[in-house]
C-alpha positions as CSV (number, residue, x, y, z in Angstrom):
1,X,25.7,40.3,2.8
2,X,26.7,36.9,1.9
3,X,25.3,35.0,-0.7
4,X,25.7,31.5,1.2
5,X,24.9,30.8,4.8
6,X,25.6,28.1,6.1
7,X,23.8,27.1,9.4
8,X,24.6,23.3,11.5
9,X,21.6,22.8,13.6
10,X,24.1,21.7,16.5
11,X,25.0,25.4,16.1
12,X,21.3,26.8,17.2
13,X,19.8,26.4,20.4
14,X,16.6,25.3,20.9
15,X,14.0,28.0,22.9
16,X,10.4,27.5,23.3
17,X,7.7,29.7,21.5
18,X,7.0,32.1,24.0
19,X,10.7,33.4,24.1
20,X,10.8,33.8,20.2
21,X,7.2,35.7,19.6
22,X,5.6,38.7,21.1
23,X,3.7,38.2,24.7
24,X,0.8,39.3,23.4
25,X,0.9,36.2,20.5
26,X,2.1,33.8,23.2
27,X,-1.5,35.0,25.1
28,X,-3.4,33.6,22.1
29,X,-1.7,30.0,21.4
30,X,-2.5,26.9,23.3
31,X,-0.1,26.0,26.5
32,X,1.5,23.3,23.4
33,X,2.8,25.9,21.1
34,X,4.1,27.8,23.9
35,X,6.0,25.1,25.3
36,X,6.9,23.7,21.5
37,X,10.9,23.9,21.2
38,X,12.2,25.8,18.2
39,X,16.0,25.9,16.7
40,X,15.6,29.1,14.3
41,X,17.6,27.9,11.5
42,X,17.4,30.9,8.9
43,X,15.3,34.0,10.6
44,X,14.3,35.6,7.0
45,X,13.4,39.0,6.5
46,X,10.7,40.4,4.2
47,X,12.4,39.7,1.5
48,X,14.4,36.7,2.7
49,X,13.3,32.8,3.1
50,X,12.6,31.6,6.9
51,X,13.3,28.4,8.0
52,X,13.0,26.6,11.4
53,X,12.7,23.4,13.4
54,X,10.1,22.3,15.7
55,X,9.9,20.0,18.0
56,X,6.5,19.2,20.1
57,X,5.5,16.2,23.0
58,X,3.7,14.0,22.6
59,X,-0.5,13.6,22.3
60,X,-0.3,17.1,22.6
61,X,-2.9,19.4,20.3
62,X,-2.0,22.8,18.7
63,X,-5.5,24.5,18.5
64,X,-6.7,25.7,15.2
65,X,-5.0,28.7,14.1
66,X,-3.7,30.9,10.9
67,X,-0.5,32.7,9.2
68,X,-0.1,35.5,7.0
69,X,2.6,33.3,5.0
70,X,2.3,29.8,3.2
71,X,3.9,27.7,4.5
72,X,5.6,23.8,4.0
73,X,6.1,21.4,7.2
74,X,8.5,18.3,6.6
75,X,8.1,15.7,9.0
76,X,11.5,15.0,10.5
77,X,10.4,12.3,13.3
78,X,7.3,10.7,15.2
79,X,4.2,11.6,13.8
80,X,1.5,14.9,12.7
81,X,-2.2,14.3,13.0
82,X,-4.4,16.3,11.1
83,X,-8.0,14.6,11.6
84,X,-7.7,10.9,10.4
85,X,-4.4,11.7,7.8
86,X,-1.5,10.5,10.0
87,X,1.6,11.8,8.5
88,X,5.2,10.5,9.4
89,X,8.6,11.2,8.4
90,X,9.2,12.3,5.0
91,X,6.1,13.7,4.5
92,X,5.7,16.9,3.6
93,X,2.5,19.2,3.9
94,X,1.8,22.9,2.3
95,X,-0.4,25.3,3.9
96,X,-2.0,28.4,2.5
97,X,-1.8,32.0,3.9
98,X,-4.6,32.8,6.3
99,X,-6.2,28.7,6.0
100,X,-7.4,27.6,9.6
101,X,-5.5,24.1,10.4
102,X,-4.7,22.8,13.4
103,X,-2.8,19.2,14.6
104,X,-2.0,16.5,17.2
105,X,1.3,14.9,18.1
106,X,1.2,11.2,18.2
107,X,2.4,9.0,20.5
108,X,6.6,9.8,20.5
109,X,6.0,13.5,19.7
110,X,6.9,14.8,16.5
111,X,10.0,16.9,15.2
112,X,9.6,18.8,11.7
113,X,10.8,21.7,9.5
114,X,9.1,24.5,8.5
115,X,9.6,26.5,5.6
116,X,8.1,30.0,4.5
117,X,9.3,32.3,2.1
118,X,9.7,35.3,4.2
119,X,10.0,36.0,8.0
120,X,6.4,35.3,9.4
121,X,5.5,35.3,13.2
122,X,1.6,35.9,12.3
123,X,-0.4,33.6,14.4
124,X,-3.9,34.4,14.2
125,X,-6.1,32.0,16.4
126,X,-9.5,30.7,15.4
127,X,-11.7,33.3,17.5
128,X,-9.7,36.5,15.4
129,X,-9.6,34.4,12.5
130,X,-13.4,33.7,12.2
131,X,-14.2,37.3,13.7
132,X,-12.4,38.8,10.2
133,X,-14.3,37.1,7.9
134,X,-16.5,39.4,6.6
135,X,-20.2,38.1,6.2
136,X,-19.3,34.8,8.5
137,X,-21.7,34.4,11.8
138,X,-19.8,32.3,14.3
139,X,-22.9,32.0,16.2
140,X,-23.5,27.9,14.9
């Protein structure tokens, strides 16, 4: 295999979430992930860095969720909400393995990169993720 790929995002179509992940994840995510447009940049593998571009409308909310992988968004365009913190382009935001987060879209939408060092289409939404802690009662 080579040892540099080269990828031009003009060279990658864009497909929405629910053509790129199982049916049975696309059950689980809110109707805005499903509909969130993706250019997979650099699939990965286990053992090989992923890398893709996301684009989602505006005031729209992705529902609290989890992945396997850490992760790194990079705000391209527009604007990420994550309770008051309103982050813009060039700002950059790490995320743990199996942490609970969730977001808005502000007003024009936004567009960012997402990094994670291997191939990860986890999504584990906030019911299954709460239900596996062990010793949690969701019951408050």
């Amino acid at each position: 295999m080579a040892r540099i790929r080269i990828v031009a995002s003009d060279d990658v179509a864009w497909r929405r979430t629910d053509e790129l992940v199982a049916p049975a994840t696309a059950a689980v995510m809110s109707r805005a992930e499903r509909e969130a447009d993706v250019r997979m940049l650099h699939a990965g593998a286990d053992d090989g860095l992923q890398l893709f571009e996301a684009r989602i409308a505006p005031n729209e909310t992705i529902a609290l969720h989890a992945h396997a992988e850490d992760e790194i968004i990079y705000v391209l365009d527009g604007e990420l909400r994550m309770g008051r913190k309103r982050l813009g382009p060039g700002t950059s935001l790490f995320v743990a393995g199996n942490t609970l987060y969730g977001f808005s879209t502000g007003p024009a939408g936004v567009r960012f990169l997402n990094f994670r060092g291997r191939a990860n289409t986890s999504f584990i939404p906030r019911e299954a993720f709460l239900a596996a802690r062990p010793g949690d009662d969701d019951s408050r």
